[in-house]
Each structure stands twice: as C-alpha cells, then as structure tokens.
N, CA, C and O atoms as a GROMACS GRO file, in nm:
protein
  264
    1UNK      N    1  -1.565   3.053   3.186
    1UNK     CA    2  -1.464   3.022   3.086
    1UNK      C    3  -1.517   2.912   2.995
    1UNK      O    4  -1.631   2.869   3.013
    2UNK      N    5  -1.455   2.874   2.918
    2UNK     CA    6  -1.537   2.840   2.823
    2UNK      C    7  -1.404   2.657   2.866
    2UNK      O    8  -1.318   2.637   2.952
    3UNK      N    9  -1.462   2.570   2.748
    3UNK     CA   10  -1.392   2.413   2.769
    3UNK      C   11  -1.238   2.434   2.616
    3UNK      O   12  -1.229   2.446   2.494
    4UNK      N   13  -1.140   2.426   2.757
    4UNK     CA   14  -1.029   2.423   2.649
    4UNK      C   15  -0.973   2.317   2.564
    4UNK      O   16  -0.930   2.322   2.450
    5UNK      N   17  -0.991   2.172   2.690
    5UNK     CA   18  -0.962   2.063   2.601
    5UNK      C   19  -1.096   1.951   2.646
    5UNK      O   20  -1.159   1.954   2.751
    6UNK      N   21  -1.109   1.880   2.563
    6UNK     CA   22  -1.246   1.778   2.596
    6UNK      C   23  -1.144   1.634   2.550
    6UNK      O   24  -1.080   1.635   2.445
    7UNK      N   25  -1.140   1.554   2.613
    7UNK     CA   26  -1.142   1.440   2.613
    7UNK      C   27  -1.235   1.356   2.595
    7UNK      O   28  -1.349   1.390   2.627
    8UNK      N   29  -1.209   1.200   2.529
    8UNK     CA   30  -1.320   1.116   2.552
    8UNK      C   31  -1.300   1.032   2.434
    8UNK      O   32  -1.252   1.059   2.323
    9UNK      N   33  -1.350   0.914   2.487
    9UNK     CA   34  -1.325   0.790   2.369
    9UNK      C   35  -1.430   0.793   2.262
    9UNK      O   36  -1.551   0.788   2.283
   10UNK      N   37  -1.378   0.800   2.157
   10UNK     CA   38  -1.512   0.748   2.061
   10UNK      C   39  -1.522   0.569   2.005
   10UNK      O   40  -1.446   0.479   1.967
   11UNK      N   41  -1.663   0.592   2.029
   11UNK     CA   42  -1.720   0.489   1.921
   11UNK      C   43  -1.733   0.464   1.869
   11UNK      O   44  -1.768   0.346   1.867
   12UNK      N   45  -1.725   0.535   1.758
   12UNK     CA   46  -1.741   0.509   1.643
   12UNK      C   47  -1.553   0.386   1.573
   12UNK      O   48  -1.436   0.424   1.576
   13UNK      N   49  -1.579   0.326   1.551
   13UNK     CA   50  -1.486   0.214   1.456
   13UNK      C   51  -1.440   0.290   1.349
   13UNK      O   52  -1.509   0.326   1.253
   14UNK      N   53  -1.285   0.323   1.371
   14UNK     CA   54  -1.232   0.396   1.193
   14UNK      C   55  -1.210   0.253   1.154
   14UNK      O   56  -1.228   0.159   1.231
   15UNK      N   57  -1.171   0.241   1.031
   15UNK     CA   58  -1.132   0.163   0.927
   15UNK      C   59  -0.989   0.147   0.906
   15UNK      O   60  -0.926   0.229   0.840
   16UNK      N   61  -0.943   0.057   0.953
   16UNK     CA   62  -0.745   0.049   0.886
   16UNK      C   63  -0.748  -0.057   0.765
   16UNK      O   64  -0.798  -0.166   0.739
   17UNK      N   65  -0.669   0.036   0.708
   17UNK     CA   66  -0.671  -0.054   0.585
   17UNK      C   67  -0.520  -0.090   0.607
   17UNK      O   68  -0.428  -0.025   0.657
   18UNK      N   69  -0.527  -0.261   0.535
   18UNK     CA   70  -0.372  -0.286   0.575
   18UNK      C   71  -0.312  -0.370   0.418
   18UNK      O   72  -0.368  -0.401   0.314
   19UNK      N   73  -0.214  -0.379   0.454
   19UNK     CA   74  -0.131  -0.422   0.340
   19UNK      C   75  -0.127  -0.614   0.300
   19UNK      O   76  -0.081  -0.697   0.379
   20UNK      N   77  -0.180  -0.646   0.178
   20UNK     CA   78  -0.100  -0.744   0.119
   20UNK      C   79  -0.019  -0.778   0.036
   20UNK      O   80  -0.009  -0.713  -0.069
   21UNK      N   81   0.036  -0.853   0.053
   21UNK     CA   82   0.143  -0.893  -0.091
   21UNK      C   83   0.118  -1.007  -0.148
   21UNK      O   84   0.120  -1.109  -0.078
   22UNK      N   85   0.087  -1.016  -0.286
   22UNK     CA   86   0.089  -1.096  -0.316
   22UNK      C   87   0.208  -1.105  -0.469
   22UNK      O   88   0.260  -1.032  -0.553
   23UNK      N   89   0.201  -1.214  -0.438
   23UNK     CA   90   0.346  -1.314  -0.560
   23UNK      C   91   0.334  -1.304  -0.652
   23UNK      O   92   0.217  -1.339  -0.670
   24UNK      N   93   0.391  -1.269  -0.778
   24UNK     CA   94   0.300  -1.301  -0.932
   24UNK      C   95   0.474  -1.358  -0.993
   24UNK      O   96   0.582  -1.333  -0.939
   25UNK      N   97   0.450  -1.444  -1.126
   25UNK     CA   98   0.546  -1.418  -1.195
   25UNK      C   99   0.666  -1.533  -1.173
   25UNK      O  100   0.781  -1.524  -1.217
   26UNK      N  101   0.609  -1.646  -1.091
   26UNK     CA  102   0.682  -1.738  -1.016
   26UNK      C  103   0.781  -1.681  -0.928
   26UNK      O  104   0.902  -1.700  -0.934
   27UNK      N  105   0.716  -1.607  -0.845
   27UNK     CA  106   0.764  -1.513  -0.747
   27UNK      C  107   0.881  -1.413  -0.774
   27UNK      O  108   0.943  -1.378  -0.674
   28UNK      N  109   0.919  -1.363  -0.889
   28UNK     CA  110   1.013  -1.302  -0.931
   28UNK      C  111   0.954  -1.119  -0.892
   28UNK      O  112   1.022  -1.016  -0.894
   29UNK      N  113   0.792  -1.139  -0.855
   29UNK     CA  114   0.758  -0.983  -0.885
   29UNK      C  115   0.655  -1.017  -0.736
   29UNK      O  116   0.572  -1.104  -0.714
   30UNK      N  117   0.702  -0.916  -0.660
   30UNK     CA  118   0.547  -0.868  -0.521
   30UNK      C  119   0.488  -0.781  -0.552
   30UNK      O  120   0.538  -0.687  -0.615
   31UNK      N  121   0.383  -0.786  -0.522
   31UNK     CA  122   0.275  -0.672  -0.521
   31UNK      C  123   0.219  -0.596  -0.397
   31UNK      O  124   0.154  -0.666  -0.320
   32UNK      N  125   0.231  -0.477  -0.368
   32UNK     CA  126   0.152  -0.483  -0.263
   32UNK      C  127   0.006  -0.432  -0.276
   32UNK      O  128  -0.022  -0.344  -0.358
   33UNK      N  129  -0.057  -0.471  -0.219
   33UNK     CA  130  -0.206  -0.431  -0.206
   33UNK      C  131  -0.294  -0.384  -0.148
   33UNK      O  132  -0.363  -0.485  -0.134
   34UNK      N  133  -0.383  -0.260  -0.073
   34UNK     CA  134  -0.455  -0.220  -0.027
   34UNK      C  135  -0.562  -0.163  -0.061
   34UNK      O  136  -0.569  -0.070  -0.141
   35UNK      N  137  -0.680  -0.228   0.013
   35UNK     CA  138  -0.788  -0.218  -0.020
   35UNK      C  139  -0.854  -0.262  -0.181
   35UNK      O  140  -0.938  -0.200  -0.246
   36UNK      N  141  -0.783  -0.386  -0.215
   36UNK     CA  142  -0.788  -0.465  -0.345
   36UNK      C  143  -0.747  -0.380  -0.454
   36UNK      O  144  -0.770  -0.421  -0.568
   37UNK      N  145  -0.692  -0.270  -0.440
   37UNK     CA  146  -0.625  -0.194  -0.495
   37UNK      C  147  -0.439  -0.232  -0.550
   37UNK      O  148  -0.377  -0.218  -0.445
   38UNK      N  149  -0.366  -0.260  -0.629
   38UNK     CA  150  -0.243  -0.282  -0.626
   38UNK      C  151  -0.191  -0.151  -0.568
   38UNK      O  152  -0.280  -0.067  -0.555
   39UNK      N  153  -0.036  -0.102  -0.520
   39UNK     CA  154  -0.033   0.028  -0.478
   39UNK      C  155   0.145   0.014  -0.509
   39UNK      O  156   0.212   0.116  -0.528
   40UNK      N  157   0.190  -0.088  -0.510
   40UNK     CA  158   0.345  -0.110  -0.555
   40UNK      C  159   0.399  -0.210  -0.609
   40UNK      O  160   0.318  -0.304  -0.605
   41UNK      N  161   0.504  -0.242  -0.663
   41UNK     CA  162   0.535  -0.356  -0.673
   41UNK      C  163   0.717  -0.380  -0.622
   41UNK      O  164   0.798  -0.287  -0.613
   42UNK      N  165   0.741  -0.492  -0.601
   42UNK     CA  166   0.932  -0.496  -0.552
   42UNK      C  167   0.956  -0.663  -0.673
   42UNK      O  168   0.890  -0.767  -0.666
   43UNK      N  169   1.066  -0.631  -0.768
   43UNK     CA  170   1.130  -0.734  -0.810
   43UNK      C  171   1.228  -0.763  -0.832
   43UNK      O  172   1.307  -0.685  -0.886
   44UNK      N  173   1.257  -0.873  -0.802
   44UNK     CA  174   1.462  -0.926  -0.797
   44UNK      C  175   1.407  -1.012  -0.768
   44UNK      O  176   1.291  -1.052  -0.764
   45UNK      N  177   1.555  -1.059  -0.732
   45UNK     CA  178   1.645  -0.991  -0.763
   45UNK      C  179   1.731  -0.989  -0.875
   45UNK      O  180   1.780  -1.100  -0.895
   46UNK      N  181   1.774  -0.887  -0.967
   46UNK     CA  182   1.769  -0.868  -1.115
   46UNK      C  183   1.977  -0.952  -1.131
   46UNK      O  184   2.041  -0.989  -1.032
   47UNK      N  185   2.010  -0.954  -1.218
   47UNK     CA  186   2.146  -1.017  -1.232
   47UNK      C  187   2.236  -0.952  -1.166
   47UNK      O  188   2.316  -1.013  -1.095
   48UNK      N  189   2.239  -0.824  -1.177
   48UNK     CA  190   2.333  -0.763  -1.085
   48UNK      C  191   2.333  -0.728  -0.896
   48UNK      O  192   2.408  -0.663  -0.823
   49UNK      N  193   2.240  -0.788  -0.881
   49UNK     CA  194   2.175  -0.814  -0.733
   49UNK      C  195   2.064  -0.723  -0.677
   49UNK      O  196   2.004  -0.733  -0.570
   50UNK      N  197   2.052  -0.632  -0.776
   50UNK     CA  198   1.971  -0.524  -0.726
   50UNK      C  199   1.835  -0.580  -0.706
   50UNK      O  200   1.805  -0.700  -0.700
   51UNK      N  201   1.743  -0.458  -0.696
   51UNK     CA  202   1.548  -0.486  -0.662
   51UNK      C  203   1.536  -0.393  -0.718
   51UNK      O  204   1.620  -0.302  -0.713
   52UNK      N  205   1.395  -0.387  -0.807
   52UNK     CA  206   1.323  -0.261  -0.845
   52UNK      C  207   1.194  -0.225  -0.795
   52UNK      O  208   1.128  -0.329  -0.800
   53UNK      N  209   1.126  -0.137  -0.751
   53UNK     CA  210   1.060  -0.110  -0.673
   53UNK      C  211   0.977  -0.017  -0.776
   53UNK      O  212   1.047   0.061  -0.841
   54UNK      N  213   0.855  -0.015  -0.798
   54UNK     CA  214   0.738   0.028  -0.877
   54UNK      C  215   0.601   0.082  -0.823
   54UNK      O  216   0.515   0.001  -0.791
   55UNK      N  217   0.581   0.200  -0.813
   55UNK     CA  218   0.489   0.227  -0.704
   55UNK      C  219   0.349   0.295  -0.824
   55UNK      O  220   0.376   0.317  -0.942
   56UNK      N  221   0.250   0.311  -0.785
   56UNK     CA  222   0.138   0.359  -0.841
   56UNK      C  223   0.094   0.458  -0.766
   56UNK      O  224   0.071   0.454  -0.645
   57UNK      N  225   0.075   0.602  -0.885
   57UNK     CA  226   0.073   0.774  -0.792
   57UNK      C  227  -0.095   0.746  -0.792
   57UNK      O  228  -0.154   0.825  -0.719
   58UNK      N  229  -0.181   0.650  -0.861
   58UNK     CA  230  -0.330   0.677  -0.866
   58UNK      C  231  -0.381   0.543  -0.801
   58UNK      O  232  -0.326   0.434  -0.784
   59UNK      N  233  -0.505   0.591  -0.770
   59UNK     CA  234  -0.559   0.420  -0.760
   59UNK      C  235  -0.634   0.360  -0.884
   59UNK      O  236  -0.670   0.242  -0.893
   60UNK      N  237  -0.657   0.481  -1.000
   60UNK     CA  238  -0.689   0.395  -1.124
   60UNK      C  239  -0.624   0.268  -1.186
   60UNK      O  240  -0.505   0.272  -1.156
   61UNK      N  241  -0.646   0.187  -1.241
   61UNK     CA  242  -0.580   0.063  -1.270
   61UNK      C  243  -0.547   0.094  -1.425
   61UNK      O  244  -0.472   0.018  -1.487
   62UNK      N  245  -0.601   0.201  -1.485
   62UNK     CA  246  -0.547   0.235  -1.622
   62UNK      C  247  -0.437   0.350  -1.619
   62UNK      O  248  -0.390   0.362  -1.732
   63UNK      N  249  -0.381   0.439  -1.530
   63UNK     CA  250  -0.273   0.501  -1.513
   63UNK      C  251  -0.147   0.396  -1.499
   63UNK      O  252  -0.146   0.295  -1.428
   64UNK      N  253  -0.074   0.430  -1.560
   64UNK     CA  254   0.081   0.360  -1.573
   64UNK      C  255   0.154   0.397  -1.459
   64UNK      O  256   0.153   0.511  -1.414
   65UNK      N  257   0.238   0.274  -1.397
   65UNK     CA  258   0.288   0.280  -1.252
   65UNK      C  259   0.420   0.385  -1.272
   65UNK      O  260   0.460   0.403  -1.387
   66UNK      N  261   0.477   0.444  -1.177
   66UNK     CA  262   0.582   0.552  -1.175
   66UNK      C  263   0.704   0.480  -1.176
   66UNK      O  264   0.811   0.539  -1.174
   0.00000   0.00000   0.00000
C-alpha cells in the first residue's frame, strides 16, 4: 500500500508578518502597517462620534485607498 498520511515537523522558518500602527496627524489618523507597507487606516473620532476606516486593495503606494 502505498503512505496515506506523512507527518513531520519542518524546518524550514515561514515568515509572519505582523502588524503596526502607527499615529500620524496628532493622533487623529492610525495606520496600519505590514511589511513597511501601509495596508489601512482608522480615524476619529469624527464630530458625530463615529470612525472611518480606509483600507488599501494594492500594495502599490500610488493606487488610491478604497
């Protein structure tokens, strides 16, 4: 018969990429960031109490955020 399931740890190291935020704007605007990439942004809170939330569909830095 042949091997149905194989187990076993690898060695090899993936890569996690993780999230920062950073402040802009005298903290009125976050950014988040991965892989020195911007990837969103969150700001408030606006007069009526809300947040707006701004995300980026590319990782180009010349495409306009969604």
């Amino acid at each position: 018969m042949g091997i149905m399931f194989k187990f076993g740890l690898s060695k090899k190291k993936e890569s996690v990429s993780s999230v920062v935020w950073e402040s802009r704007y005298e903290g009125s605007l976050s950014v988040a960031i991965v892989d020195k990439v911007p990837v969103a942004g969150i700001s408030g809170p606006w007069p009526d109490g809300n947040y707006a939330l701004t995300w980026w569909s590319s990782h180009d830095q010349h495409v306009a955020p969604s």
